[in-house]
C-alpha positions, 0 to 999 in steps of 0.5 A: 109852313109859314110865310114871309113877304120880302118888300122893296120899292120897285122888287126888282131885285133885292127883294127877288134877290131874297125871296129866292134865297129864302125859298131855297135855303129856308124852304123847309119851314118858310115860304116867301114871296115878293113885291113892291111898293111901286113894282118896276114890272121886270126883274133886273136881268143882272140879278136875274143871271145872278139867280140863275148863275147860283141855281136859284132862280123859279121862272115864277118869280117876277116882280109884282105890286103889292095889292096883289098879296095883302089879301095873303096871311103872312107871318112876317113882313120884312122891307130891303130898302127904305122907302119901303119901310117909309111906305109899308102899307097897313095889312089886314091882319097885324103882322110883324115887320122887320127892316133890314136894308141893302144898298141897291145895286142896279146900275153898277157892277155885276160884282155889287149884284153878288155882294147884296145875295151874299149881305141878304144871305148873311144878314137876313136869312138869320133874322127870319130863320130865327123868327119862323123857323127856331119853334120847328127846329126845338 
């Protein structure tokens, strides 16, 4: 199983937004996971009811630092946002990176919260499938 680090700034939300659509839609040969740079410590309740709403939401997912996964061998390492991939930091084993940002869409409507989970599955699912998973699919 391979496995990729979706990173953020604050990974309150675009970053959860994506690890939980990559778990569920990809899960078969890719495992993700989440953090930020500067993790704010809570999941944004809009994209969290969102999650929920769409049945993807794990109650293990919250948001979290990235010291605590640099020690986790990842495959692929993708930043959502900018400064994330400003402020990637160096990971022990050299890993490939990917940057594919959204547009954050704390503070607006809940309609801009289903618009980044449709843009991430749109955009972003395809990138990592066919980095992680095209060997298993022949």
């Amino acid at each position: 199983m391979k496995k990729v680090l979706i990173l953020c700034t604050g990974n309150s939300c675009r970053s959860i937004m994506a690890e939980a659509l990559v778990n569920a839609r990809l899960g078969h040969c890719v495992e993700a996971m989440s953090s930020g740079v500067r993790a704010s410590g809570a999941v944004n309740p809009h994209a969290q009811a969102l999650l929920t709403s769409q049945g993807l939401w794990r109650d293990s997912y919250h948001s979290k630092l990235i010291d605590t996964v640099l020690h986790e061998a990842f495959d692929l390492v993708v930043t959502v946002c900018d400064h994330a991939k400003e402020t990637c930091p160096m990971f022990p084993k050299a890993v490939k990176t990917l940057h594919v940002g959204f547009e954050d869409p704390s503070g607006g409507s809940v309609e801009g919260y289903a618009t980044t989970l449709a843009l991430i599955e749109k955009e972003l699912l395809p990138l990592i499938e066919q980095e992680l998973c095209q060997a298993k699919k022949g």
